[in-house]
C-alpha positions in Angstrom: 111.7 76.6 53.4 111.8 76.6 56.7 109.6 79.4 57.2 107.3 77.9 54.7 106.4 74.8 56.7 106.2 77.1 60.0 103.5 79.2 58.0 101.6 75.9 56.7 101.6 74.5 60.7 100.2 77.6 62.0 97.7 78.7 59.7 95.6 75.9 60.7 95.7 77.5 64.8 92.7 79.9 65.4 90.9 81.2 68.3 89.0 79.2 70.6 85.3 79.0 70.5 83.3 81.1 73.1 80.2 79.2 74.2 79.7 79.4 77.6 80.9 82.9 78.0 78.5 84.0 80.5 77.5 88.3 79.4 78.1 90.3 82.4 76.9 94.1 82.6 77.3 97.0 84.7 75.7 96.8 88.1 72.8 99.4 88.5 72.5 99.0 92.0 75.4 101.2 93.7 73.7 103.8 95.1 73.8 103.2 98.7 77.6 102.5 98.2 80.3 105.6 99.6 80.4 106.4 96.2 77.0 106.3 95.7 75.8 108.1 98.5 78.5 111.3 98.0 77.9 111.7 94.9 74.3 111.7 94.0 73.6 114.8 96.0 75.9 116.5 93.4 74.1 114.8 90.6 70.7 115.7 91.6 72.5 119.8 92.1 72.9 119.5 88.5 70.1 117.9 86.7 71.3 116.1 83.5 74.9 117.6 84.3 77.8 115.9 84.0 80.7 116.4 86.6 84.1 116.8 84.9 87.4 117.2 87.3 90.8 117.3 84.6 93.4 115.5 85.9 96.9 116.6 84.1 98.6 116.1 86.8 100.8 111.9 86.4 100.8 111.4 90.2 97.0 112.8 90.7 96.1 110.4 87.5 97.8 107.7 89.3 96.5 108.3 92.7 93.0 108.8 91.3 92.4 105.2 89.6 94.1 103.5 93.1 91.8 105.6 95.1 88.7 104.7 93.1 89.6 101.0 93.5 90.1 101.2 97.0 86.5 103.3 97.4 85.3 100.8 95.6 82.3 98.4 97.1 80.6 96.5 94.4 82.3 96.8 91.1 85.2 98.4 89.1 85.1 97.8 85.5 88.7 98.7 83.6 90.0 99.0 80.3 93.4 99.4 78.7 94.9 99.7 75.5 98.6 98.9 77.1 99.2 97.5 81.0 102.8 97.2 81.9 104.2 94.9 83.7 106.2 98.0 85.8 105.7 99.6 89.6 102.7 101.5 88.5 101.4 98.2 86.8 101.8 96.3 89.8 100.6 98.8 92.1 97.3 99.0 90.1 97.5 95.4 90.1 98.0 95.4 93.9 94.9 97.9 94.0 92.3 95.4 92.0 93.4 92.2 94.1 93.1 94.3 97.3 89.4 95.3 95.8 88.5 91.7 94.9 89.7 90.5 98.7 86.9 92.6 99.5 84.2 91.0 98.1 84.4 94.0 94.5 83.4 91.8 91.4 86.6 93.1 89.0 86.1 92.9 85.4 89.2 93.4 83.5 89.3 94.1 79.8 92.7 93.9 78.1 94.0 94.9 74.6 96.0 91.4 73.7 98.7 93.3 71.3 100.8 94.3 74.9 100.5 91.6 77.0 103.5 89.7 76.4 105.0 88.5 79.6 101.9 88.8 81.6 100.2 85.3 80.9 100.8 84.5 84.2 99.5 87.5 86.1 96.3 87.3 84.1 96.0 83.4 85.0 96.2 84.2 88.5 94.1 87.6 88.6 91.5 85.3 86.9 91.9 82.8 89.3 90.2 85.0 91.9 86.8 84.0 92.4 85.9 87.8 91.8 88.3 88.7 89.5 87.6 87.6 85.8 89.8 88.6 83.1 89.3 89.4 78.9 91.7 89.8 76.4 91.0 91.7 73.5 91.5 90.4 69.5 94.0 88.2 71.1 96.8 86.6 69.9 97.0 82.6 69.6 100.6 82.1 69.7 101.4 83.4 73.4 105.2 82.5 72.8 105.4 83.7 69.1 103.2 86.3 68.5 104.6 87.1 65.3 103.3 84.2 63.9 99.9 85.8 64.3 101.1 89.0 62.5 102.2 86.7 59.3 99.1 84.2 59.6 96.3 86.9 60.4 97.8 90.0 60.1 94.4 92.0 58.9 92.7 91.0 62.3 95.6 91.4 64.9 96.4 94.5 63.1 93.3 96.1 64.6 93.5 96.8 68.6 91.5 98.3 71.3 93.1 101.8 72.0 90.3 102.6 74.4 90.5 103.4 78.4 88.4 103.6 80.9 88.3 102.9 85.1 85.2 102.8 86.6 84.0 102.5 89.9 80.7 101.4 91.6 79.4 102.4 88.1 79.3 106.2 89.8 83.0 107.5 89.0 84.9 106.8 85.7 88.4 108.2 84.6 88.6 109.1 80.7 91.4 110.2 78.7 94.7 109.4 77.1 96.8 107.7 79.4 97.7 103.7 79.6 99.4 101.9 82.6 102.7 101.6 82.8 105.6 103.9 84.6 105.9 106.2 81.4 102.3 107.2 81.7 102.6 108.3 85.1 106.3 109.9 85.5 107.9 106.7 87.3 111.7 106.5 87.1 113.2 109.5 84.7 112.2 113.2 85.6 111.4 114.3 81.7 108.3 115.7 80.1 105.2 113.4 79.4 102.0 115.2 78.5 99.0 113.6 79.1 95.3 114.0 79.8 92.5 112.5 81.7 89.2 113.1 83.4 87.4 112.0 86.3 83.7 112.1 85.8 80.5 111.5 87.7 77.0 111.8 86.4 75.4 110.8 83.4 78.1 110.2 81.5 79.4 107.6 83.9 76.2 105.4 82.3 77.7 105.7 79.4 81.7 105.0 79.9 79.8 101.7 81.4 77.3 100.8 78.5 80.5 101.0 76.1 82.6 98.9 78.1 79.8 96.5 78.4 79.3 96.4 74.4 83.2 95.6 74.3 83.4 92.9 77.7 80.2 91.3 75.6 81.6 91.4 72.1 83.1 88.5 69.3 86.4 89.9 70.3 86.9 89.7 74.0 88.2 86.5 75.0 87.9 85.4 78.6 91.6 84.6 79.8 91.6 80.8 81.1 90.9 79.8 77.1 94.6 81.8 75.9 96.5 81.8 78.7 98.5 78.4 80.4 97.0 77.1 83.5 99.4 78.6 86.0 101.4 76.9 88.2 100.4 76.0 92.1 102.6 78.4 93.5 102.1 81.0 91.2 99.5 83.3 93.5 102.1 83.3 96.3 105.1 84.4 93.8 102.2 87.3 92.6 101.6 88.7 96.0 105.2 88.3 97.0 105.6 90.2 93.6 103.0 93.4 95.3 105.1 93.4 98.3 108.7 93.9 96.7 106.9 96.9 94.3 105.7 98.5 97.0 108.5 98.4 99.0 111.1 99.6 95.9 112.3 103.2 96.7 110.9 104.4 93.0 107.8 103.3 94.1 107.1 104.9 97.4 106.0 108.4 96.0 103.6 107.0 94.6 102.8 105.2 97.2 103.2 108.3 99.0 101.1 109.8 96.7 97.8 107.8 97.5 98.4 108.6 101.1 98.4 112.2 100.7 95.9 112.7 97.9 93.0 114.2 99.0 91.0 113.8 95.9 88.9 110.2 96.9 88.6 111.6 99.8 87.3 115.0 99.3 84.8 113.2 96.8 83.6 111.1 99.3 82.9 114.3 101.2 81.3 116.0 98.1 84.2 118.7 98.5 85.7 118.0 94.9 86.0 120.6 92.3 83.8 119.6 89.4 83.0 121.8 86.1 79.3 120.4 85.5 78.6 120.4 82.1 77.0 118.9 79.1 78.8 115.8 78.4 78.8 112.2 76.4 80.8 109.6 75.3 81.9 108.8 71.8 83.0 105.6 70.6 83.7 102.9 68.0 81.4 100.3 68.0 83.3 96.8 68.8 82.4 95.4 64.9 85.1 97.7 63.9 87.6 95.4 64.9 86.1 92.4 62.7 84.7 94.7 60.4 85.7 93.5 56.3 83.0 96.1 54.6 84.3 99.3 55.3 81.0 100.3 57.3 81.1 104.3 58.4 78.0 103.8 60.6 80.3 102.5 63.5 82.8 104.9 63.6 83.4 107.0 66.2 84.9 109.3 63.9 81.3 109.9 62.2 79.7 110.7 66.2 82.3 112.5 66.9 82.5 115.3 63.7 78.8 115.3 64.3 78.5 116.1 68.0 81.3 118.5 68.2 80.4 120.4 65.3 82.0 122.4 62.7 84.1 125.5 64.2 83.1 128.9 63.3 86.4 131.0 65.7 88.8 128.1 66.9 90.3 125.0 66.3 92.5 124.0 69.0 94.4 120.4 68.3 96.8 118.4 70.7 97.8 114.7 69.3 101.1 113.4 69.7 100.5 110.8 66.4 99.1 113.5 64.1 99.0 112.0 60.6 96.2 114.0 58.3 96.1 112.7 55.3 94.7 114.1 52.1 91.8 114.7 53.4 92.5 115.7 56.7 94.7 118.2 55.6 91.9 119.6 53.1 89.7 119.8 56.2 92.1 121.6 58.3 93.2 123.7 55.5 89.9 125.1 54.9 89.3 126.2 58.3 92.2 129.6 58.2 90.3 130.8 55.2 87.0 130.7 57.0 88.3 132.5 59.4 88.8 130.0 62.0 92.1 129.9 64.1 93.4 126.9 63.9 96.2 125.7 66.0 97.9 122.4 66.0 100.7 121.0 68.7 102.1 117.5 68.3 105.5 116.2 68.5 108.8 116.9 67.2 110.9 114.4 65.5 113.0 114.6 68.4 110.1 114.0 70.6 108.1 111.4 69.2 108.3 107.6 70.2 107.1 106.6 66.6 109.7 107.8 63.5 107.1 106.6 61.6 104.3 108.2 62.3 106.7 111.6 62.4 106.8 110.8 58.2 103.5 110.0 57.9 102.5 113.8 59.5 106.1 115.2 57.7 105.1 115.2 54.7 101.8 117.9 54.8 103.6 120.4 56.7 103.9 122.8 54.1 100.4 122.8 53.0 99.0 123.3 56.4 101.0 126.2 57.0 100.4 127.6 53.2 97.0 127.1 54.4 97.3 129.7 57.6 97.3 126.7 60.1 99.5 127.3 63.0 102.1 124.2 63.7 103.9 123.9 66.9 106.2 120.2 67.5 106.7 119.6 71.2 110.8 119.7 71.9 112.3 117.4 73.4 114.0 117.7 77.3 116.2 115.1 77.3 119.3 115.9 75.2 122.6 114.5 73.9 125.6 116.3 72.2 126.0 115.2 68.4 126.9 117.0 65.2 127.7 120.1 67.4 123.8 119.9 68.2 122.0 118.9 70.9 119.9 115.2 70.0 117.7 113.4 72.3 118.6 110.5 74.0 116.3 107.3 72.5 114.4 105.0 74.8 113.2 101.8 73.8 109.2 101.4 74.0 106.9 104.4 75.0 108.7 107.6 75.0 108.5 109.7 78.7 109.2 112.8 76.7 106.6 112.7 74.1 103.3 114.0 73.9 100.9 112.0 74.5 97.4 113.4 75.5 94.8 113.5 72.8 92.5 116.8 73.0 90.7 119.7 70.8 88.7 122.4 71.3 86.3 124.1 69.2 85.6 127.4 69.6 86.8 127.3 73.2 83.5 126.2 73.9 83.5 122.2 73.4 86.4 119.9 73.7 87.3 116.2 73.0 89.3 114.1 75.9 89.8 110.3 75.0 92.2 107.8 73.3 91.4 109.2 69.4 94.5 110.3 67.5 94.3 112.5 64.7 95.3 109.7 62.4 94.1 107.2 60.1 95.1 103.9 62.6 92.2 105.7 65.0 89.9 106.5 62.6 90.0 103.4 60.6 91.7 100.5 62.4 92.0 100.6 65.8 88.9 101.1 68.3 88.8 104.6 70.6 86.5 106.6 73.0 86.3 109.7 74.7 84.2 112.2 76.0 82.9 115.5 74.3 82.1 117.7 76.8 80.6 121.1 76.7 82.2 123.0 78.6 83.7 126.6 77.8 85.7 126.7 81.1 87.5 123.9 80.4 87.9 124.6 76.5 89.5 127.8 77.4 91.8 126.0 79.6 93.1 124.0 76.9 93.2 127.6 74.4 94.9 129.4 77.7 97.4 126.8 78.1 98.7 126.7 74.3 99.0 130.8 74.4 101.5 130.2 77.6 103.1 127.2 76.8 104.0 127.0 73.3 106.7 129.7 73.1 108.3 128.0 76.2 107.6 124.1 75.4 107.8 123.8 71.7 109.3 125.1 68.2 107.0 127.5 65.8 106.8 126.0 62.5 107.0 129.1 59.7 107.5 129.1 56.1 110.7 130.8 54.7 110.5 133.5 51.9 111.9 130.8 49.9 108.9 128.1 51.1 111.3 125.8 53.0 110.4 124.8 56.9 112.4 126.5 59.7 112.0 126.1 63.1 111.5 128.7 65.8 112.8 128.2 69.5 111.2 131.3 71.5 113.7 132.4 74.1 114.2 135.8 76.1 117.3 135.9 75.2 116.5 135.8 71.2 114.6 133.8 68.9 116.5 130.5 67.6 116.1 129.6 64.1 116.7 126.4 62.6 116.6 125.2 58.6 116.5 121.3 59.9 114.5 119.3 62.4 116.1 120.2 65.7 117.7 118.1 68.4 118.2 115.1 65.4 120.9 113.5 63.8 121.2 113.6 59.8 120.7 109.5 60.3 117.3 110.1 61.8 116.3 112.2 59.2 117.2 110.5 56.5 115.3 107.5 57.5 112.2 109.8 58.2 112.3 110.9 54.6 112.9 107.1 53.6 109.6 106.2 55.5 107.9 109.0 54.3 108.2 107.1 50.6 106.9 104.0 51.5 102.6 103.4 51.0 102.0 103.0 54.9 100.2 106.2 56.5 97.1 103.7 56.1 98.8 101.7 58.9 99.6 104.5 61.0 
């Protein structure tokens, strides 16, 4: 009953109107900035080239997006999926304000689904006359956002997964990675794999135009309309707040980190390593997050199978929430018999943050590998003793041992960096973007580093005489076989297989 009434007082909330939104766009008119200046002589070296620099590295990734914000002289436009409210948060938060002091105009677009406990943060951030801040499909109960999930679950179901930084409108990061300490190493020293790219060139238009579609769309709320008006006090506690993270001892590498990176700088000084190559954004069109019709024509997945083209060697995959489906798996399974390698790493039950999505991917196993597809799980680092085997320690949230970077490669010739998981939440529900880039250099890279790595890094999947899964941990010393998934408890299992029965790989 009680739940009843709560449900008939909150269906009548809804979002606030947005007249008087003022649309913003990208400034065109950076290029007597630093930015501008050192990098358009390396543009105009490579007609209607993109530059592409990979940044695997956490602390480079890190370093790069406070570097670009501190080179920054007219505008940084940013976009995440998740922005913690942790060191690297608050540094990055540090490296905006600091950016806006100086007379940058900051647009921030935020995903509303991981906000919580940031209300006041945004208020003041906003609150800087050149700082304004958006908040994606948000939520209207700021203290009990789970009302929102019972009252209007079918919108707030769908999110913005995309990410971008971008600065002067000449330099733009790409990729997989969110903000937060997980994303960037801070605090346990385990294995997170992850994957951006810094670009310059063409492309850079284009990471722009997109976030401009998304800063102008129904869904992106500007800040002072959700959020409470903070309190008087509130910017001193905030930049009292930037002092005491970068002053904490976990913090100071990276810290350190900006300090000694030399990547700003030597791009300032047009000594940067680039790969300059064919390259362009993919992306969902914004009216995929209001969409009711089931319209294919704004899909990134539709751009994306059409401008990186059907393999004819290789299929190289990395997604660390791999879910196929039927007909993903029909797809994939098709390729072996063509004659097409095809390779896929993701994570290991042990590894992944999400049991969930580990059932939803569980469960086609065995036809992939009937198929001829090669399957490889990620292993986890950090282990446990339990059932005379060794388990992984769980962490609450984001998992610093999973994988997380979202790349292929087809035909070690073009390859895919962005936020798209190989799963039905990306293709369907939630927004993404990325960059398809032609470039065999760094295609082989990605090829190269799954012939090194895997035997080292992750467990061979193979298919018994019998037809039952085993597991196979390469080591000098002798191969390692297991008949069940390894580093987990029977109790984790068991609940994977429950969750593999249930109807919900649409939601995942």
């Amino acid at each position: 009953m009680v739940i009843a009434v709560a449900l008939s007082v909150t269906a009548c909330a809804s979002l606030p109107p947005l007249e008087g939104r003022i649309e913003t766009h990208a400034l065109a008119n950076t290029g007597e900035t630093r930015l501008g200046k050192s990098v358009e002589p390396l543009v105009a070296a490579h007609p209607g080239k993109t530059g592409i620099h990979a940044l695997p590295n956490p602390l480079d990734a890190f370093a790069a997006r406070v570097l670009l914000a501190t080179a920054a002289e007219k505008t940084l436009d940013v976009q995440y999926y998740i922005w913690r409210g942790d060191q690297t948060g608050y540094l990055l938060f540090d490296a905006l304000w600091r950016a806006a002091e100086r007379g940058v105009r900051v647009r921030l677009l935020l995903d509303d689904n991981n906000t919580k406990g940031l209300d006041e943060v945004i208020g003041v951030l906003d609150g800087h006359p050149n700082i304004e801040v958006r908040l994606y499909n948000p939520v209207v109960h700021r203290g009990s956002r789970v009302l929102d999930l019972l009252t209007d679950f079918d919108r707030v179901n769908r999110r913005m997964h995309n990410k971008s930084f971008t600065a002067d409108n000449r330099a733009a990061i790409v990729g997989g990675r969110n903000v937060g300490n997980e994303y960037f190493g801070l605090g346990e020293e385990a294995l997170f794999v992850d994957l951006d790219v810094l670009a310059v060139g063409p492309a850079v238009q284009e990471v722009s135009d997109a976030f401009d579609l998304y800063w102008n769309s129904p869904s992106a709320y500007p800040a002072p309309l959700l959020v409470p008006k903070v309190a008087a006090d509130a910017r001193d506690r905030l930049k009292a707040k930037f002092v005491e993270v970068g002053a904490d001892p976990e913090s100071r590498k990276y810290v350190d980190a900006v300090r000694d990176s030399p990547l700003v700088t030597s791009l300032l000084e047009g000594r940067l390593d680039f790969e300059w190559d064919d390259a362009r954004v993919v992306r969902d069109d914004p009216a995929k997050t209001l969409d009711t019709a089931q319209r294919r024509d704004i899909l990134l997945l539709t751009d994306l199978l059409h401008d990186i083209g059907r393999p004819m060697k290789s299929f190289d995959l990395v997604s660390p929430y791999f879910v196929p489906g039927e007909d993903g798996t029909k797809r994939l399974s098709s390729l072996p018999g063509a004659g097409v390698a095809t390779r896929v790493l993701t994570n290991s039950l042990a590894a992944t943050d999400v049991s969930a999505v580990h059932a939803g991917y569980a469960k086609w196993r065995k036809g992939l590998l009937e198929a001829g597809v090669k399957l490889s799980e990620l292993k986890s680092t950090s282990t446990a003793e339990s059932e005379g085997k060794t388990e992984r320690k769980e962490a609450k949230g984001s998992s610093p041992e999973s994988l997380h970077a979202k790349t292929f490669a087809i035909d070690r010739k073009r390859i895919f960096v962005g936020s798209f998981n190989f799963d039905p939440r990306s293709a369907l529900l939630n927004t993404e973007m990325g960059l398809v880039i032609d470039s065999p250099a760094l295609a082989a890279r990605l090829s190269d580093a799954l012939d090194s790595g895997l035997g080292k890094e992750a467990y061979e999947l193979r298919l018994t005489p019998g037809g039952e899964l085993e597991w196979i941990e390469h080591d000098p010393a002798g191969d390692k076989r297991y008949d069940t998934e390894p580093q987990t408890t029977a109790f984790r299992r068991a609940a994977v297989w429950f969750l593999s029965l249930l109807p919900i790989d649409w939601l995942l």
